[in-house]
C-alpha positions in Angstrom: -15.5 6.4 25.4 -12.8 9.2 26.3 -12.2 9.6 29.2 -14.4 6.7 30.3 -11.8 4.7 33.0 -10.9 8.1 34.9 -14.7 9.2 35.5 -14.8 5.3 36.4 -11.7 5.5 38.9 -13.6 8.7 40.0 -17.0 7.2 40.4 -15.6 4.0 42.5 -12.4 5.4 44.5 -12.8 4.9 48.0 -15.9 3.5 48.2 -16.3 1.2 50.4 -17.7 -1.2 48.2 -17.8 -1.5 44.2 -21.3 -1.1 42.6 -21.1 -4.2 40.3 -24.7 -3.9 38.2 -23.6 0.0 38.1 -20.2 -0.9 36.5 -21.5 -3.7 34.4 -23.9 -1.1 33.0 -21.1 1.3 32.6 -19.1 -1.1 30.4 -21.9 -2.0 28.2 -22.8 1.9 27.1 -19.6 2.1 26.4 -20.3 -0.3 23.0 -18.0 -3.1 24.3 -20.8 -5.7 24.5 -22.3 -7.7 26.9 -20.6 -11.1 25.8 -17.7 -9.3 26.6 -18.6 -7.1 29.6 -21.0 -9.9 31.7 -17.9 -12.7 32.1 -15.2 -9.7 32.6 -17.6 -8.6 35.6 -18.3 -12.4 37.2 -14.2 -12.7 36.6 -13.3 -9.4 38.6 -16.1 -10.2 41.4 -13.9 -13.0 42.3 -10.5 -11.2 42.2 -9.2 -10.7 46.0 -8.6 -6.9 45.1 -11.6 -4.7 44.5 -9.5 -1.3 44.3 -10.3 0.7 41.2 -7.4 1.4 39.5 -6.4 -2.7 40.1 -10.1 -3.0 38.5 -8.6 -0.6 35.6 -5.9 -2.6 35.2 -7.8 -5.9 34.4 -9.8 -4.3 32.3 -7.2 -2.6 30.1 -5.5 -6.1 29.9 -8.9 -7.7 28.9 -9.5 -5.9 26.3 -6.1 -6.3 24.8 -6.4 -9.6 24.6 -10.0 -9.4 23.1 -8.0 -9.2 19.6 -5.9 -11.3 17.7 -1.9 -11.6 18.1 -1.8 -11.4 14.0 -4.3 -8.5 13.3 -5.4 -7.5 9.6 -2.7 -6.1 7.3 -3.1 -4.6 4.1 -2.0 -7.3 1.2 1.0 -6.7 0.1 1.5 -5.1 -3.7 1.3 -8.1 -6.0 1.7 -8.5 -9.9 -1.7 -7.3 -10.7 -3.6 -4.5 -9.0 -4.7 -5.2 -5.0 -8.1 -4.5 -5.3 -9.9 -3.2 -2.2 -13.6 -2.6 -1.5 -14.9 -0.1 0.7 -18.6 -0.6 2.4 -20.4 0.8 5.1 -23.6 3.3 5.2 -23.7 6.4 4.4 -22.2 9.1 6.7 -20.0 6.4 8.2 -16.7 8.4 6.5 -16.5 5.4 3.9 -15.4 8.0 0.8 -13.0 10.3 3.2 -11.3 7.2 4.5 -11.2 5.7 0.7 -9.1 9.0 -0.3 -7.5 8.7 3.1 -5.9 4.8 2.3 -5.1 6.1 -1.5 -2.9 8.8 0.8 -1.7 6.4 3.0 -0.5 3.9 0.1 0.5 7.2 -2.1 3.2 8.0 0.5 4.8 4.7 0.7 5.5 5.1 -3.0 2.8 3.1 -4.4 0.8 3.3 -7.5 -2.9 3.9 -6.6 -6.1 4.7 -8.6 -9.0 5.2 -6.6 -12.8 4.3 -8.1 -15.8 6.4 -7.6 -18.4 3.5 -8.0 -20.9 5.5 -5.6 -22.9 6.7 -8.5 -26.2 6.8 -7.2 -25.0 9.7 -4.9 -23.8 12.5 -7.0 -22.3 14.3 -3.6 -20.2 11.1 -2.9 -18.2 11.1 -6.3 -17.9 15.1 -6.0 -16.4 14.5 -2.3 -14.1 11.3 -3.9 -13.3 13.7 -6.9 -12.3 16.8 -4.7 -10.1 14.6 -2.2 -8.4 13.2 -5.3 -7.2 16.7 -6.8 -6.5 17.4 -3.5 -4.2 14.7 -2.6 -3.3 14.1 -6.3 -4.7 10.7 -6.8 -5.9 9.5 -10.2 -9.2 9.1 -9.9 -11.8 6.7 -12.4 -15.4 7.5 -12.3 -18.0 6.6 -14.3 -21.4 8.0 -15.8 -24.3 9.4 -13.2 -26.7 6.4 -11.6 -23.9 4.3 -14.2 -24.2 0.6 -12.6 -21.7 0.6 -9.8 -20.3 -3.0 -10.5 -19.6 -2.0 -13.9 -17.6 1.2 -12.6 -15.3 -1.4 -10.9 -15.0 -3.3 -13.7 -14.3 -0.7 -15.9 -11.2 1.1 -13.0 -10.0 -2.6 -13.0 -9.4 -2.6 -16.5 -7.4 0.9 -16.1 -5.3 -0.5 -13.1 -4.7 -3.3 -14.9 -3.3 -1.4 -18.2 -1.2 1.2 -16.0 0.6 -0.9 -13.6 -1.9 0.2 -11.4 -0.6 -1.4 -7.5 -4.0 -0.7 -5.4 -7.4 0.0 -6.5 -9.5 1.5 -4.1 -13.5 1.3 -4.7 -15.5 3.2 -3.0 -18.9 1.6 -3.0 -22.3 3.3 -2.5 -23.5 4.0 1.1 -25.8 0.7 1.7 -28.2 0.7 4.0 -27.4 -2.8 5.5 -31.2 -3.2 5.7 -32.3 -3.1 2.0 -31.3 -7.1 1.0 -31.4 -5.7 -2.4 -28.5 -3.2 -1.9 -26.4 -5.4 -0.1 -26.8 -8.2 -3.1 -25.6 -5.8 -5.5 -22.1 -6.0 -3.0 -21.8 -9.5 -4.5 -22.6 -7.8 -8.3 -19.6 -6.0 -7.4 -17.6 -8.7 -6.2 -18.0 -10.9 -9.3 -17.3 -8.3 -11.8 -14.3 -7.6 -10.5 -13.7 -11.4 -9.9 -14.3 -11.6 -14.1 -10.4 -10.0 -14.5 -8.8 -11.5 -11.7 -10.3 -14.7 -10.0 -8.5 -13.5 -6.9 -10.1 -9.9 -6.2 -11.3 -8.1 -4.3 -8.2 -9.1 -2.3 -10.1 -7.0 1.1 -13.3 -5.8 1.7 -13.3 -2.9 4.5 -16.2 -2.0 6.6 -15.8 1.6 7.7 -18.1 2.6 10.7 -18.3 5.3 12.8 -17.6 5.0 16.4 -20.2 7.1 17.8 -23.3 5.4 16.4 -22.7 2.6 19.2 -24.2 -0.8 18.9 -26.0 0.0 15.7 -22.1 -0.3 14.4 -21.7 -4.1 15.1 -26.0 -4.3 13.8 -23.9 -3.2 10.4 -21.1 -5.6 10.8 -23.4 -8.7 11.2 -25.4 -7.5 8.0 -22.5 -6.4 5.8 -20.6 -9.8 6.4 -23.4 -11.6 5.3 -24.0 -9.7 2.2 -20.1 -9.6 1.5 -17.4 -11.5 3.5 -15.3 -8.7 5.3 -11.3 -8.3 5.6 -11.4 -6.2 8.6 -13.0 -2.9 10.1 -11.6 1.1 9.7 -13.4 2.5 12.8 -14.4 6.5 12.1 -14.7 9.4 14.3 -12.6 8.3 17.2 -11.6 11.8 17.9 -15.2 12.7 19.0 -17.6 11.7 21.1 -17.9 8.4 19.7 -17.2 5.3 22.2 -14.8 3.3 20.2 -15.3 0.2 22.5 -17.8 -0.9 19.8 -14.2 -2.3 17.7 -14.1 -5.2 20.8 -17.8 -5.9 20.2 -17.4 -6.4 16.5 -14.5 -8.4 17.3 -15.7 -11.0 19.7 -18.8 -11.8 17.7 -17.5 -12.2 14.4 -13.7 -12.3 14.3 -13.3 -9.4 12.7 -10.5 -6.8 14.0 -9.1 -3.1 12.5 -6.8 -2.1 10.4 -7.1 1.4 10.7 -8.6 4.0 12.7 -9.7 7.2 12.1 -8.7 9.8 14.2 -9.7 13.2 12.6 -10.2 14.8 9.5 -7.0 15.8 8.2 -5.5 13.9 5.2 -3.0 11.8 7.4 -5.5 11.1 9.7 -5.9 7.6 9.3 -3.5 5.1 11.4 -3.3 1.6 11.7 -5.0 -0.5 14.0 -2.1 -1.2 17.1 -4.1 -2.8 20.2 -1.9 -0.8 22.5 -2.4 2.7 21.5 -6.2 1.4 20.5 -6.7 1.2 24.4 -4.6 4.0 25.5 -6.9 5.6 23.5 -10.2 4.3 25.2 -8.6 5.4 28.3 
């Protein structure tokens, strides 16, 4: 979505008259949504101005109130460990953003342990374990194809016996079409529940910006399987059109907390609706 709303200042500036099904189509590839995008269009159609940057305008205040005056915040450190699962499909950036939040929390002087429970993926607990050593987070992972609910059990146990503030687990890549993936996200859920009736404390969906509506197709299918805390949206320094956050949003209630915005180590920045659409723009 870069750059979107100057090529659409461009593409309308003095013309004579605005294109409406061309800018209705506009908005839509650009992953905001139609429920979003059809009433924004009928409401601008009636506006006495029909200059483009006064369309602009509108549109940048519509989507800023397309989210929620008190948006997602990580829970705050508590007596035992935060626990907070990470989901999404593979190549989404779920296990870079996992070492990226254990970063995040590390330099705000917190304890954190992250927990490699992608074990059907021997790449993905290599990448988790390399980031760690990197960033110098401890890291617990468990055997090869080693049940992943029982990884998060096990890490639980550790954060619980070291004073251990956050526990990050990093979940295998589900496909959010095999049912019998996503009910092993509930497997997970109640292990973890067996120590600590309270946690997980969040469950973050990580998707990546530029796969477009098939993003908010993995929303609706993920929050079934699991109920989610909030979104980290991926990739939003590419070609990706990051609209797909408002989408996501209107249909299921379900805002950021962080974005991702590169692939550096302090690349990952909270959700803040201004910037958010600055960004867009």
């Amino acid at each position: 979505m870069a750059h979107f709303f100057t090529r659409l200042i461009d593409k309308f500036l003095g013309e004579p008259e605005i294109d409406w099904d061309e800018l209705e189509a506009d908005l839509i590839s650009s992953d905001i949504g139609a429920k979003r995008v059809i009433p924004l269009i009928e409401a601008l159609q009636e506006q006495d101005s029909q200059d483009a940057c006064d369309i602009v305008d509108y549109i940048k205040s519509q989507l800023r109130a397309a989210f929620p005056a008190n948006l997602p915040q990580l829970p705050p450190p508590a007596d035992k460990p935060v626990v907070i699962m990470m989901v999404g499909v593979n190549g989404a950036g779920k296990t870079t953003t996992s070492a990226k939040l254990a970063h995040f929390l590390q330099k705000r002087g917190h304890k954190v342990l992250l927990a490699a429970a992608d074990t059907f993926r021997a790449a993905a607990v290599e990448q988790l374990e390399s980031w760690a050593t990197r960033l110098q987070v401890p890291l617990y992972k468990g055997r090869e194809n080693q049940d992943p609910a029982s990884v998060c059990y096990e890490a639980h146990t550790r954060a619980l016996n070291e004073g251990v503030q956050y526990l990050i687990c990093d979940t295998a890549g589900r496909l959010h079409t095999r049912h019998n993936l996503m009910e092993e996200l509930s497997k997970i859920r109640r292990s973890i529940a067996k120590q600590d009736a309270s946690a997980p404390h969040a469950c973050y969906l990580v998707v990546d910006a530029t796969t477009g509506g098939n993003a908010l197709m993995q929303a609706r299918e993920f929050h079934k399987a699991t109920p989610l805390s909030a979104v980290v949206v991926t990739k939003m320094d590419g070609s990706g059109k990051g609209g797909v956050a408002v989408a996501i949003q209107d249909e299921l209630g379900i805002a950021p907390v962080f974005l991702g915005i590169g692939e550096g180590k302090d690349d990952l920045i909270p959700f803040q609706v201004d910037d958010y659409v600055d960004t867009l723009l």
